[in-house]
C-alpha positions as CSV (number, residue, x, y, z in Angstrom):
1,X,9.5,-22.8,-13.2
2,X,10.1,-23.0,-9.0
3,X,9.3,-19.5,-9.1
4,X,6.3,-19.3,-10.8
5,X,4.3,-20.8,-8.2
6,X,5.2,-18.1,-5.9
7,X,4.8,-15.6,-8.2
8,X,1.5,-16.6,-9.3
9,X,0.2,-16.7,-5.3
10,X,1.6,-12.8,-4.9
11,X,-0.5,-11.9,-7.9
12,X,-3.5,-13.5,-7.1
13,X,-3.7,-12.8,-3.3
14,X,-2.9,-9.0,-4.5
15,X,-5.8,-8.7,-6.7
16,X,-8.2,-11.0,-4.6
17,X,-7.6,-8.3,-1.7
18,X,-8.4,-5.9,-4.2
19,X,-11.5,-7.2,-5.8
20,X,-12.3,-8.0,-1.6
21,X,-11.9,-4.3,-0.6
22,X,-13.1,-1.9,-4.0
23,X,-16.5,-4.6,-3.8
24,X,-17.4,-3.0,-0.7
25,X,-17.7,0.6,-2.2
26,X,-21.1,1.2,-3.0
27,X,-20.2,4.2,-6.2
28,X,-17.5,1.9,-7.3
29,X,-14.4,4.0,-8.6
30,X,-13.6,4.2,-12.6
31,X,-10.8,1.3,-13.4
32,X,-8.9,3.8,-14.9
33,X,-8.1,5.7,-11.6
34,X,-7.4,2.6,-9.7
35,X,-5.4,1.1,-12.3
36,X,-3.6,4.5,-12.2
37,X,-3.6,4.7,-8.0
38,X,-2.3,0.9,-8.3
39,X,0.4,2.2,-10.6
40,X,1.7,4.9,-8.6
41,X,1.4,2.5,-5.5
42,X,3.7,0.2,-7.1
43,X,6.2,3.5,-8.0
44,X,5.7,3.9,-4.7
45,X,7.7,0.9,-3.6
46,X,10.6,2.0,-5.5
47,X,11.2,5.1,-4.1
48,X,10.6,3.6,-0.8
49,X,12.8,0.8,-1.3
50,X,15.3,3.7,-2.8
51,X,15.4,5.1,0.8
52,X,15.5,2.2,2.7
53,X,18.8,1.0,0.7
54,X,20.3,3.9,1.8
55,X,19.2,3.3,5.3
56,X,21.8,-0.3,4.7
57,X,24.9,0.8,6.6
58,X,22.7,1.5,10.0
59,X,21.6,-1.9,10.0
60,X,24.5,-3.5,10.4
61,X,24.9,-1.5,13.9
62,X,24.7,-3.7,17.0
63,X,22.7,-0.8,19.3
64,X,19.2,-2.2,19.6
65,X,17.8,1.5,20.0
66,X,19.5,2.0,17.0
67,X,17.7,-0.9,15.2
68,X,13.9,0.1,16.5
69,X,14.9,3.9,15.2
70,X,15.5,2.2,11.7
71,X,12.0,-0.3,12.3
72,X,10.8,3.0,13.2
73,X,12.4,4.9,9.7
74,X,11.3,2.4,7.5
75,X,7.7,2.2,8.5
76,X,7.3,6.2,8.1
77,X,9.1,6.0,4.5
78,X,6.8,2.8,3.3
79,X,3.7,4.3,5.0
80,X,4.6,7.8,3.5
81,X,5.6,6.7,0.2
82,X,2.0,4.7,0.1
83,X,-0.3,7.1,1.3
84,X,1.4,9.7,-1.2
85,X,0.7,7.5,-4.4
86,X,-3.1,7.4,-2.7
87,X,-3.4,10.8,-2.9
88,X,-2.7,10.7,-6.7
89,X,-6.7,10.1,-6.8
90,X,-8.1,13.2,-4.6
91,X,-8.7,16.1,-6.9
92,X,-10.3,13.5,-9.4
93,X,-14.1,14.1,-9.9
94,X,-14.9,10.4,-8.7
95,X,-13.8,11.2,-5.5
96,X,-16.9,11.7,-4.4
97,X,-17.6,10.2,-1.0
98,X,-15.2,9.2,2.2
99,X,-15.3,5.4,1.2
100,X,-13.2,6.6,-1.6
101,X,-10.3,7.2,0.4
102,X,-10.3,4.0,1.6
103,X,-10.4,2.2,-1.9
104,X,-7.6,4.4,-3.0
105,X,-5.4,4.0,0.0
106,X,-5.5,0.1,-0.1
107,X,-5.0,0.4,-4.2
108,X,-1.9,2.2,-3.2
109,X,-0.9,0.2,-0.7
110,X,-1.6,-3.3,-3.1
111,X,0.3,-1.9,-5.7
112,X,3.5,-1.3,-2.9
113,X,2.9,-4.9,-1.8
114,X,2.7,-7.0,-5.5
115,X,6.1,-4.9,-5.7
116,X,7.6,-6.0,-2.9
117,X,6.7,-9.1,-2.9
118,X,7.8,-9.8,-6.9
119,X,10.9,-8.5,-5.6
120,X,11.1,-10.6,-2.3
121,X,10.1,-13.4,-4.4
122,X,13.0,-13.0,-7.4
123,X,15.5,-12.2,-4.5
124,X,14.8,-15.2,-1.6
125,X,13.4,-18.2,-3.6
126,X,10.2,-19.9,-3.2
127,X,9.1,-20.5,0.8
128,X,9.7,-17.5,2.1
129,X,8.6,-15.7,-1.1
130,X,5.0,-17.7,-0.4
131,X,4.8,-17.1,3.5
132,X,5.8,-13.2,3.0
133,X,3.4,-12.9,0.0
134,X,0.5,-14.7,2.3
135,X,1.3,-12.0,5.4
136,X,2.1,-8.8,3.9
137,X,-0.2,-8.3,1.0
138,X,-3.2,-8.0,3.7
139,X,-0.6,-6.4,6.2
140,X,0.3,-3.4,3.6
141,X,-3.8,-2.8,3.0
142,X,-4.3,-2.6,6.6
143,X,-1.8,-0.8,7.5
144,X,-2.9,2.0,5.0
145,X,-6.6,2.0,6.1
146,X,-6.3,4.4,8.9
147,X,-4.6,6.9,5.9
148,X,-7.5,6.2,3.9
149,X,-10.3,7.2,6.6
150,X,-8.0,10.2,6.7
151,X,-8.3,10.9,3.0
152,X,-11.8,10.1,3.3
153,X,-12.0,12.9,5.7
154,X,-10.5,15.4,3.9
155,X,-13.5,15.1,1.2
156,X,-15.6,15.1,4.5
157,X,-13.8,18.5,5.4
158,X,-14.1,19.7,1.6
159,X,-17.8,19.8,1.0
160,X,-18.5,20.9,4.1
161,X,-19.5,18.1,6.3
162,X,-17.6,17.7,9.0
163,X,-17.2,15.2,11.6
164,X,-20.3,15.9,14.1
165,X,-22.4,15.1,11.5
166,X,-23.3,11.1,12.0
């Protein structure tokens, strides 16, 4: 039952930052594609979290260069892993418009984050679950817009817009 409480939190701040950032696309996406993009978000984690236990035997290293180089490492797999589960959605017909790579790229990165933080919160117990679930749900989305304007770009680039055109 202690667990629950944080558990509940994760999921709801997850899908409140969800409902917060798809609202604001004016040709809202099919559910179906964000479920799937959510999905492949959260498959995302596993495979990222796949790599970074590998990664296990560096940390224990007392060279602080060698600690900022695996900051560094784990960063580019999470960010990677994330922005390869948003581009699950491109070549789908609803990807219509350069907002869309912003939805999907937050989807992504809020399907990475309930994981993460499900497993945070089944792994280190109720406070820190709560404060982790509270920072890095919104951190994760964030961090992931600048690879959505990206994706949003490439439709840009696709039909023939370009960037000079404001």
């Amino acid at each position: 039952m202690p667990l629950l409480v944080p558990l509940l939190i994760t999921v709801t701040l997850t899908f409140g930052w969800l409902w917060f950032f798809v609202r604001r696309d004016r040709h809202p996406e099919p559910l179906w594609l964000l479920a799937r993009t959510f999905a492949w978000g959260a498959f995302a984690w596993l495979v990222a979290a796949a790599f970074e236990a590998s990664l296990g035997r560096v940390l224990h290293s007392p060279l602080p260069l060698v600690i900022l180089l695996l900051a560094l490492l784990t960063a580019v797999i999470e960010e990677g892993s994330k922005f390869l589960a948003a581009t699950t959605a491109v070549t789908e017909v609803s990807f219509d418009e350069p907002m869309d790579g912003l939805v999907y790229a937050v989807t992504a990165a809020l399907g990475f984050a309930l994981m993460e933080n499900v497993t945070y919160t089944l792994g280190f117990g109720t406070p820190a679950a709560t404060w982790h679930a509270l920072f890095t749900t919104l951190a994760h989305a964030l961090f992931s817009a600048p690879q959505g304007y990206a994706l949003g770009g490439l439709h840009w680039a696709r039909v023939g817009g370009g960037w000079s055109r404001v």
